[in-house]
GUMARFI-524229 format. One record per atom (N, C-alpha, C, O): residue in three letters; z, x, y. Coordinates in steps of 0.2 Angstrom, whole numbers. Each point is the difference from the previous one (the first is absolute). Layout:
GUMARFI-524229
{'ala',{Z,X,Y}}
...
end
This chain:
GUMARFI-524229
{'unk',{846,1177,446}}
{'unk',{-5,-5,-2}}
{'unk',{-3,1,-7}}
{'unk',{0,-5,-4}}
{'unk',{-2,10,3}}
{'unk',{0,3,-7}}
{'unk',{5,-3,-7}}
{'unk',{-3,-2,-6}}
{'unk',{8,3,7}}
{'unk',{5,-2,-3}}
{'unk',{0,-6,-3}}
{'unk',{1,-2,-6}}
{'unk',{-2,-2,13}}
{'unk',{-1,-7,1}}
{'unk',{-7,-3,-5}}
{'unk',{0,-4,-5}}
{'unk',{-2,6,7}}
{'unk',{-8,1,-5}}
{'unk',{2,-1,-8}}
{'unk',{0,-5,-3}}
{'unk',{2,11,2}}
{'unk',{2,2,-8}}
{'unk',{5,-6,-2}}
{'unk',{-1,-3,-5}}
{'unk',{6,2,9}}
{'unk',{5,-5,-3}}
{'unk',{-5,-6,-1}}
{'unk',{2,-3,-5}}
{'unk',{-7,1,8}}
{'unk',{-1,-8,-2}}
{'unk',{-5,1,-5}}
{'unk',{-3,-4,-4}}
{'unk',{1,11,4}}
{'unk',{-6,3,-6}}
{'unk',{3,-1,-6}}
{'unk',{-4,0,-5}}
{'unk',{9,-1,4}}
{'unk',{3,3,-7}}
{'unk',{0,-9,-3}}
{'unk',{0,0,-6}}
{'unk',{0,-6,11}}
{'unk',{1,-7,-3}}
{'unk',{-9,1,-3}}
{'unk',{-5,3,3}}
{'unk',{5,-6,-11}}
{'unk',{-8,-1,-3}}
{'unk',{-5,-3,4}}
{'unk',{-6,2,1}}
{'unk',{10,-9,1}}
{'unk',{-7,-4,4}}
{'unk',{-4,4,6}}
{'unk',{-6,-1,2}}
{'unk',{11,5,2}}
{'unk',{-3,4,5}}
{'unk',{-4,5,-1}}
{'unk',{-6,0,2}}
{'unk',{9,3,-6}}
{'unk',{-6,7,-2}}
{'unk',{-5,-1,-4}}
{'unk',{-3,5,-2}}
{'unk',{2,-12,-2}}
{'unk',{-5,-3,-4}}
{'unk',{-5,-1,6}}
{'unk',{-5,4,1}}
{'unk',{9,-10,6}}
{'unk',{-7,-2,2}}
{'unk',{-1,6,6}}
{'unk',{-5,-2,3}}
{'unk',{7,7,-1}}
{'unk',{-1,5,5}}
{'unk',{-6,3,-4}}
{'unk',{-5,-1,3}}
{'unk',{6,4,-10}}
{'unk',{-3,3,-4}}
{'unk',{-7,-4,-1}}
{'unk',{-5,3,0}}
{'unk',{5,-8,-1}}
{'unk',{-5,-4,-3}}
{'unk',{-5,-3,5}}
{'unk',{-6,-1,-1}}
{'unk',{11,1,8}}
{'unk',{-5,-8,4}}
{'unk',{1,5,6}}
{'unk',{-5,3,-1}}
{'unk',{9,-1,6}}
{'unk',{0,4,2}}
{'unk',{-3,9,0}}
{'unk',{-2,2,6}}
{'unk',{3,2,-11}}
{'unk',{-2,4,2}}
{'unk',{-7,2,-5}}
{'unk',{0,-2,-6}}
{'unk',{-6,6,9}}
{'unk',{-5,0,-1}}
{'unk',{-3,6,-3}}
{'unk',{3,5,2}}
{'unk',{-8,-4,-7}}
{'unk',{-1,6,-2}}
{'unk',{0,7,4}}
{'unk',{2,5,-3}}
{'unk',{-3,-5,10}}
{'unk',{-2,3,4}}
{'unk',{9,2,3}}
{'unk',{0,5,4}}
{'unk',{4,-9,-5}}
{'unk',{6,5,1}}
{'unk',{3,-3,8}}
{'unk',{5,1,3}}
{'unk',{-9,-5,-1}}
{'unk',{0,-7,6}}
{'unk',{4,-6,-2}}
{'unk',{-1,-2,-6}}
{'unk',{4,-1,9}}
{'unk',{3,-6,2}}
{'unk',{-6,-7,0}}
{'unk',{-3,0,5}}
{'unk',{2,-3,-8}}
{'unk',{-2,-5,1}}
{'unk',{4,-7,4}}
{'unk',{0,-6,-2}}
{'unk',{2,8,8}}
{'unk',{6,-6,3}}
{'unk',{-3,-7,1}}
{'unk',{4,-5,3}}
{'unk',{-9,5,-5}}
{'unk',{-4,-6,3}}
{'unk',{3,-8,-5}}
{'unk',{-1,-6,0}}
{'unk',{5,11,-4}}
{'unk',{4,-5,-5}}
{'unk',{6,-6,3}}
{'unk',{1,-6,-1}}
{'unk',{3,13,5}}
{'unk',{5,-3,5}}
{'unk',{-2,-5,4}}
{'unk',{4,-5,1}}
{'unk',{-11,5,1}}
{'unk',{-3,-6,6}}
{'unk',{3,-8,-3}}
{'unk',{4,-4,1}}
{'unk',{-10,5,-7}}
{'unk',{0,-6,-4}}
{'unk',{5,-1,-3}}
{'unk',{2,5,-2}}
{'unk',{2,-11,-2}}
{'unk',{4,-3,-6}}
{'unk',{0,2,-5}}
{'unk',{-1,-5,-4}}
{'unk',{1,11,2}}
{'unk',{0,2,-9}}
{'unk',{5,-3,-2}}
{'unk',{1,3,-6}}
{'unk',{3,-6,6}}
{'unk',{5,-4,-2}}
{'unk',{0,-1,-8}}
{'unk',{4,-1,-4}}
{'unk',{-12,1,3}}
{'unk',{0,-3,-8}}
{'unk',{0,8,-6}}
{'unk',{1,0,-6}}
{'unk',{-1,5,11}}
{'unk',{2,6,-5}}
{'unk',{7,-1,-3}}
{'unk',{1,3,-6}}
{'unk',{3,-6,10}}
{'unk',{7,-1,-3}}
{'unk',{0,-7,-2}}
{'unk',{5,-3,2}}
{'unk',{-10,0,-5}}
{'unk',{3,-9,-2}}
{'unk',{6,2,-4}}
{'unk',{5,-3,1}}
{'unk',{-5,8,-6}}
{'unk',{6,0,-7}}
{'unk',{4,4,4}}
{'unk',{0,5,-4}}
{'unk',{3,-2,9}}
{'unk',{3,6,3}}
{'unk',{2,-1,6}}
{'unk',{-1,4,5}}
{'unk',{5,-9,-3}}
{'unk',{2,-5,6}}
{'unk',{-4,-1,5}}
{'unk',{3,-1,6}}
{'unk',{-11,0,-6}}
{'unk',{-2,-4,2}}
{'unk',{-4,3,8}}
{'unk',{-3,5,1}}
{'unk',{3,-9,2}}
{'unk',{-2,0,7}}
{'unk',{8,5,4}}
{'unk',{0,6,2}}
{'unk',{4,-10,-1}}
{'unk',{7,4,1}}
{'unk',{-2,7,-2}}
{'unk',{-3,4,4}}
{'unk',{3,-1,-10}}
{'unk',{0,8,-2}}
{'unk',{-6,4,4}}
{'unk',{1,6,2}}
{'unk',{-7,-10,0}}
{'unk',{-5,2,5}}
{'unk',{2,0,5}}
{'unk',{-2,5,2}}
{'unk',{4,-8,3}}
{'unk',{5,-1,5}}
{'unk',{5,5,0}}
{'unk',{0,4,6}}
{'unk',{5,-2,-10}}
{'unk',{2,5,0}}
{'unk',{-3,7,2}}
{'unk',{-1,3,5}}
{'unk',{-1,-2,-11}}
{'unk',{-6,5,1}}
{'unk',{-2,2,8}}
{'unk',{2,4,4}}
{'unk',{-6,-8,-4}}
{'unk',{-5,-2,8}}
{'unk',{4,3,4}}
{'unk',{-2,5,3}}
{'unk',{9,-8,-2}}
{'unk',{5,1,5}}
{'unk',{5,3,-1}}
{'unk',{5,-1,3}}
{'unk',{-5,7,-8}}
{'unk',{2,7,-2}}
{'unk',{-1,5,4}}
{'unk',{3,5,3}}
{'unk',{-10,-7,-5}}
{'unk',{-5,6,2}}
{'unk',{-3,-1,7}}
{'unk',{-4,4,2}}
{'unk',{7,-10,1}}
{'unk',{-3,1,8}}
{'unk',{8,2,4}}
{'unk',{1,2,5}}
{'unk',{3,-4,-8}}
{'unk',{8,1,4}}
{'unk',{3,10,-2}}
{'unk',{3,4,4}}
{'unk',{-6,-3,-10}}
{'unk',{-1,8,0}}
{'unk',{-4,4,4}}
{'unk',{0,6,1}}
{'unk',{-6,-11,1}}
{'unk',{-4,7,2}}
{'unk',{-6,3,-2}}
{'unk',{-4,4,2}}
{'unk',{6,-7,-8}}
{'unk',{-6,4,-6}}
{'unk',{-7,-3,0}}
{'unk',{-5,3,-1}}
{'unk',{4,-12,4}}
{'unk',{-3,-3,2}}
{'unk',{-1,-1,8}}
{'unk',{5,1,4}}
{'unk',{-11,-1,-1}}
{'unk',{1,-3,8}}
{'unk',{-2,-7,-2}}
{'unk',{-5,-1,-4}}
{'unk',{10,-5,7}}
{'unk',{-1,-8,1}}
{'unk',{-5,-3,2}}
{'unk',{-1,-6,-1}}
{'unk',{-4,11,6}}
{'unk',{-5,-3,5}}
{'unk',{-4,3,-4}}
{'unk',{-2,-5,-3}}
{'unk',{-1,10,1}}
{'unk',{-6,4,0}}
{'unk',{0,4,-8}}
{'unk',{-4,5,-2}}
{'unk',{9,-9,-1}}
{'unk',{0,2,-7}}
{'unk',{0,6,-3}}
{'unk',{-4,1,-5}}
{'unk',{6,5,9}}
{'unk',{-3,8,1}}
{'unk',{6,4,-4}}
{'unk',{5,0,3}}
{'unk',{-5,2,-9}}
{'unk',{5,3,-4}}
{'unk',{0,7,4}}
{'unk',{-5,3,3}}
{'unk',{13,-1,-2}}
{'unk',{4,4,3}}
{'unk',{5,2,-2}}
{'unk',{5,-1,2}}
{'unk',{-7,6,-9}}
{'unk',{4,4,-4}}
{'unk',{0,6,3}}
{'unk',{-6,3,0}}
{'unk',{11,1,2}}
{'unk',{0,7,4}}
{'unk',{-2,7,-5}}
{'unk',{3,2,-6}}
{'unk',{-6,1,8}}
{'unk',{-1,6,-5}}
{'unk',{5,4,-2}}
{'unk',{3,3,4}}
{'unk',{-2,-5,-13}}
{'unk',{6,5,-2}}
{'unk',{2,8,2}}
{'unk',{6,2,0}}
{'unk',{-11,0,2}}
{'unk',{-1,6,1}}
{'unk',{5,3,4}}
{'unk',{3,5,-2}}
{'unk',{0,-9,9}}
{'unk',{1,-1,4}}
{'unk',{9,1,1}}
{'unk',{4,4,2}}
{'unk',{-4,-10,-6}}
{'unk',{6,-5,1}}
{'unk',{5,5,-8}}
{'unk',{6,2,0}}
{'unk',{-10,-3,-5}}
{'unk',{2,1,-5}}
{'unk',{5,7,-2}}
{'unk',{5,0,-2}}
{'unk',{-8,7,5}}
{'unk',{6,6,-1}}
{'unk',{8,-1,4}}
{'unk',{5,3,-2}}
{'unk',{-7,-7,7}}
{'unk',{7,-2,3}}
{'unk',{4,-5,-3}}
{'unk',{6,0,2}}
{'unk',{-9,-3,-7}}
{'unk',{3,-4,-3}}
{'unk',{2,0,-6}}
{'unk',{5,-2,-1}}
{'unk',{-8,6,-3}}
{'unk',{3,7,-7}}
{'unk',{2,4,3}}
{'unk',{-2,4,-4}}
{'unk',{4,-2,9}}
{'unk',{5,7,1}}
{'unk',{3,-3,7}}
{'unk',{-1,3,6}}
{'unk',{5,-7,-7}}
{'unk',{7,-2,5}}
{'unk',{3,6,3}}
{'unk',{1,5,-4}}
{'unk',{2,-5,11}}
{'unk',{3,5,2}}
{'unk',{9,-2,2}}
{'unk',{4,4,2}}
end
């Protein structure tokens, strides 16, 4: 899921509006963005389509929940030495 994350981080328009409109001084999600049509953050940047992606990126990975907007990024802690040191 992680991976998943990073790969679509790396396109500009996503990690501008995560970074800008989504995520919050405090280090929180603000998802309340997902509810509503931000569509116009992408006017020059494909539009309503590219938020629709997005949207449905991050609810088909998991990183989002679809119903209760509830971010579920698993703690690196966890996952990550198994993952830099394959056996």
């Amino acid at each position: 899921m992680v991976m998943y994350f990073l790969f679509m981080f790396r396109d500009a328009r996503y990690r501008e509006f995560i970074c800008k409109e989504v995520g919050k001084r405090d280090g929180k999600w603000d998802t309340s963005v997902f509810r509503d049509t931000n569509s116009e953050y992408f006017t020059n940047a494909g539009g309503r389509k590219a938020f629709t992606n997005l949207r449905q990126f991050l609810f088909q990975t998991g990183i989002l929940d679809e119903h209760s907007l509830a971010v579920k990024i698993p703690k690196l802690y966890g996952s990550f030495p198994a993952v830099a040191n394959p056996r």
